[in-house]
N, C-alpha and C positions, 0 to 999 in steps of 0.2 A: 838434945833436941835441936841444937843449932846446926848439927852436922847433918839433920833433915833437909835442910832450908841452904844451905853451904857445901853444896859435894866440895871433894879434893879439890883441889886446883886455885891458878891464879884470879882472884875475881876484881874487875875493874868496878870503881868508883864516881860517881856524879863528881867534878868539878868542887873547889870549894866556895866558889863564885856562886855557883846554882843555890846556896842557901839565900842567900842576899836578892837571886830575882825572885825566888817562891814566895820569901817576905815581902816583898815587894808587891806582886800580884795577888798575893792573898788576903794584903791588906787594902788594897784599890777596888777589888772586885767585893772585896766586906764590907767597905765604906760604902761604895755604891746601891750595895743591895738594902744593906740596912738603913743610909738616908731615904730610900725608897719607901722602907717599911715603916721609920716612924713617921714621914709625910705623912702616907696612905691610914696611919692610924688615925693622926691628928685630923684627918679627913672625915673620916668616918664617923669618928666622935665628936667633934668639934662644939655639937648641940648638946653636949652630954656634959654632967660636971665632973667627969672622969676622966675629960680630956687630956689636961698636962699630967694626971697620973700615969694614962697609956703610953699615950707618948713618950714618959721619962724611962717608962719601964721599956717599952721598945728599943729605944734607946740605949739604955742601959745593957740589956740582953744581945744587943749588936755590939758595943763596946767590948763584955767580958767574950763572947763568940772572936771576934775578930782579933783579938791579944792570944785568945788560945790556936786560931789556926796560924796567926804570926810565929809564936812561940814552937807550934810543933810543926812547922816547917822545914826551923832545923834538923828535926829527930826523921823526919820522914826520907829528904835529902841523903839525909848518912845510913838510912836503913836500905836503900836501895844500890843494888849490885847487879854487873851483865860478867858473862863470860863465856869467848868463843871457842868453843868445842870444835872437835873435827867434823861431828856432823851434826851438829845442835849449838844454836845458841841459847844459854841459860838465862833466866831473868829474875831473881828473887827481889822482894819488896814487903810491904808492911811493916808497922807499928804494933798492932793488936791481933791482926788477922795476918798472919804471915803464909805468903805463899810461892814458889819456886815453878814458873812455868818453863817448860824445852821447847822450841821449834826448831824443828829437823831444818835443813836448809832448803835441803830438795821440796819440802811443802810449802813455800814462799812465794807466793805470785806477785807480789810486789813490795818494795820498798821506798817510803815517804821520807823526807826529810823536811819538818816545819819548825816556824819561831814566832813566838809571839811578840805583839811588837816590846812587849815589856822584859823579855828574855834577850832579844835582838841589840838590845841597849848595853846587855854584857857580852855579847857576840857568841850568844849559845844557840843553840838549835837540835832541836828531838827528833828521833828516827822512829819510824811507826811501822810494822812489819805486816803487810797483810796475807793471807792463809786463805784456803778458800774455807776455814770454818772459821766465823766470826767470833767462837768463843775460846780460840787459839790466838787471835791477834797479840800483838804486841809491840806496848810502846816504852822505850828510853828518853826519860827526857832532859833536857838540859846538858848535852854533853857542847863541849867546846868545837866551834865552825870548822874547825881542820880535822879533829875527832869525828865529829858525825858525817863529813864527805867521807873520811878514811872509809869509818864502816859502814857507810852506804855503798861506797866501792867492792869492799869487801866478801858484805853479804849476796850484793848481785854475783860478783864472781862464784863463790860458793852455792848459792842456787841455781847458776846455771852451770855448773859443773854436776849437782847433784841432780837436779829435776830429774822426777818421772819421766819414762818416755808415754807418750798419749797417743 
């Protein structure tokens, strides 16, 4: 089944850094959400004698949530692979739901290069490939600042070399 998801070939890897910002971001954006939610509990019920039950459970439910996207940050990081093909780059990913997408090069109308400020702190930055069908996009994230210009350079050469003529 893996050779579904993994054709032949050399396949580049996420940084081992990128485990470290994903932990990072996914525990700041689960803190954030889930101090939101048990507030908004304790708000709600406040009149209630169910209050600090809500609450702790909110609480709690954001807790065991946010140690598990912590924890499978790691897994998701190392499950992701790119590899540039002579006229497709490949992109496989997932955990549970694994899937292996191609964009041609020639189908590329443009390519992003972004960083979050909490990515930026380890000097990573993600390449986002846009296609004129949105359900072709695709994105790399966390590759290292010299990496992601390399293959933004790359891929613009390669699609304009490939493009359709219109």
């Amino acid at each position: 089944m893996d050779a579904l998801f993994l054709p032949d070939g050399e396949w580049q890897r996420l940084p081992a850094v990128a485990v470290i910002a994903h932990r990072v971001n996914s525990l700041l954006l689960n803190l954030v959400f889930w101090t939101a939610a048990a507030f908004g509990t304790w708000l709600l019920t406040r009149e209630s004698s169910w209050t600090a039950m809500a609450t702790w459970a909110v609480a709690g439910l954001g807790v065991v949530w946010t140690l598990w996207r912590v924890i499978r940050a790691g897994r998701w990081v190392r499950s992701f692979g790119f590899r540039e093909g002579e006229r497709d780059l490949l992109i496989t990913q997932g955990l549970w739901t694994k899937s292996l997408t191609a964009i041609p090069y020639g189908r590329m109308l443009s390519v992003e290069v972004t960083a979050l400020p909490t990515t930026r702190i380890w000097g990573l930055a993600g390449v986002e490939l846009i296609t004129a069908s949105s359900g072709s996009n695709a994105h790399i994230p966390s590759l290292t600042a010299p990496e992601a210009a390399r293959l933004r350079d790359q891929l613009i050469l390669l699609g304009e070399a490939q493009a359709l003529p219109t």
